[in-house]
N, C-alpha and C positions, 0 to 999 in steps of 0.2 A: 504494500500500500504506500511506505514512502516514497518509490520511484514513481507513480501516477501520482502521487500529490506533488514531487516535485517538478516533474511535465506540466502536469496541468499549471500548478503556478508561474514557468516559463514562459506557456504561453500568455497565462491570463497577464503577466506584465507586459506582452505584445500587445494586449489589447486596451490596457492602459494609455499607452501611447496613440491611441488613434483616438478621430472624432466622432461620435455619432451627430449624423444629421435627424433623425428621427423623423421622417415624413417630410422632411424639408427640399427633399431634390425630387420629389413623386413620384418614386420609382423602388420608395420600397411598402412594406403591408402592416399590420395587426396581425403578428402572427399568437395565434389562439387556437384554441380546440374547436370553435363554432366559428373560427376564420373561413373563406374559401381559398382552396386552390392551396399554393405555395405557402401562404399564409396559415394554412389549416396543415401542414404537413409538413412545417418545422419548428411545429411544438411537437409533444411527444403523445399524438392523438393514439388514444386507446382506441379498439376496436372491441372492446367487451363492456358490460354494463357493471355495474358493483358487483354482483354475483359472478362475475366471470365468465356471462356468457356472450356469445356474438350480440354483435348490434343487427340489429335487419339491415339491407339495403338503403329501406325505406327510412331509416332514423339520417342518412346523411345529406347532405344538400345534393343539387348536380352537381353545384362547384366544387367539390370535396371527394364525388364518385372515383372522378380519374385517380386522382393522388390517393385516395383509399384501396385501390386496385392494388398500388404500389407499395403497401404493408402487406397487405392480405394476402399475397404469393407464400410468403414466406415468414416465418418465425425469425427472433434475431435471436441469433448467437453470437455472446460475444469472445471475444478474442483468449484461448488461454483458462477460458473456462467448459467445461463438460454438459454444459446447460443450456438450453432454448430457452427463448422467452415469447409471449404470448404481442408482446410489441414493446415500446419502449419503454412506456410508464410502467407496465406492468415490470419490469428488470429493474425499475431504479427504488418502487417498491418494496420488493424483494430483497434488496441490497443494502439499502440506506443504514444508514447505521445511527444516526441522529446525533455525528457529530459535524457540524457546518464546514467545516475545510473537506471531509473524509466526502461528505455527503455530495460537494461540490465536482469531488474529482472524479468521484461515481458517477456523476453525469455528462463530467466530461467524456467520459471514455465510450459510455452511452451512446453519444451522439456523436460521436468517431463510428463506431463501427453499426452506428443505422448507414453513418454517407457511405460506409464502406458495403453494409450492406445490401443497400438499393443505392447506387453509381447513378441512377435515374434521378435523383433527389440531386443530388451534386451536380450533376449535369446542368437541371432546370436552376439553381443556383448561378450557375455560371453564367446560363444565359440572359439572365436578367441582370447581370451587370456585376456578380461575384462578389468580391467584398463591398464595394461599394452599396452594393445592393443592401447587403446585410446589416451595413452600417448607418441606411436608411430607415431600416425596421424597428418596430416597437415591439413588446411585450405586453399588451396592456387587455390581460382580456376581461378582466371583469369592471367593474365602475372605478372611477379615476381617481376615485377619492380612499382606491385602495392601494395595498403596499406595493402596485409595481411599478416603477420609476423610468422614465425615461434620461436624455442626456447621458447615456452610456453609467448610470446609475443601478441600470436592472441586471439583477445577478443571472436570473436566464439569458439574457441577450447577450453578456461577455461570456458566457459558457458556451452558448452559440457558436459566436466568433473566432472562441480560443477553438475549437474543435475543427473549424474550418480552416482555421489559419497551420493547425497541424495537421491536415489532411494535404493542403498544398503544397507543405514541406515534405511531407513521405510520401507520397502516392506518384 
């Protein structure tokens, strides 16, 4: 666990260094679980309900069908461990340990090996303009007057970032 804590920390100080624009260039989204599209599909949308089972079809928007396709092939597995998991939230979950550095690096690694393991997620990242892109995004999915922060403030979004930003250093 130290060697992902201290990656993840290397990165997250790359992403200290950068700006968010947060919606300010319009080219990035609300990325949220009832987001559409790209937006809806770089949080860590579950495809089961509390009880663990599928969601119908019928529970996602159109905008969210495609990039729901794009979990639903496959369970993630992550790297170095013997385990599937049912999608992302469902792994981070399972894992967490409810210390904030540990818990943090747990999702780092997370969301490493979802872009590693849907390449179609990264793909469609890139083409909408790559970091920049991501550096336009918010976090903000429920009422504003709750704890998620914009201005490169939200601890999802520089975990995002950091994951990205090591995916384009190794891959």
């Amino acid at each position: 666990m130290k060697q992902i804590i201290a990656t993840y920390e290397k990165y997250l100080s790359k992403v200290s260094e950068l700006t968010f624009t947060n919606l300010s260039l319009g080219i990035g989204t609300n990325i949220h679980a009832k987001g559409v599209g790209l937006g809806y599909a770089l949080t860590n949308p579950t495809l089961t309900n509390k009880y663990g089972k599928f969601h119908p079809e019928s529970y996602f928007s159109e905008g969210t069908y495609s990039y729901r396709k794009l979990f639903k092939s496959k369970k993630l597995s992550l790297t170095g461990m013997n385990i599937e998991f049912i999608d992302a939230e469902n792994a981070y979950q399972l894992l967490k340990t409810g210390n904030h550095k540990e818990d943090n690096a747990i999702m780092f690694i997370i969301i490493i090996n979802k872009f590693v393991s849907y390449p179609e997620l990264y793909e469609r990242v890139n083409q909408k303009g790559g970091l920049k892109y991501l550096l336009d995004c918010i976090h903000q999915p429920v009422k504003s007057k709750d704890w998620y922060y914009t201005n490169g403030s939200n601890g999802f979004m520089k975990i995002l970032v950091a994951a990205y930003l090591f995916i384009q250093d190794n891959i």
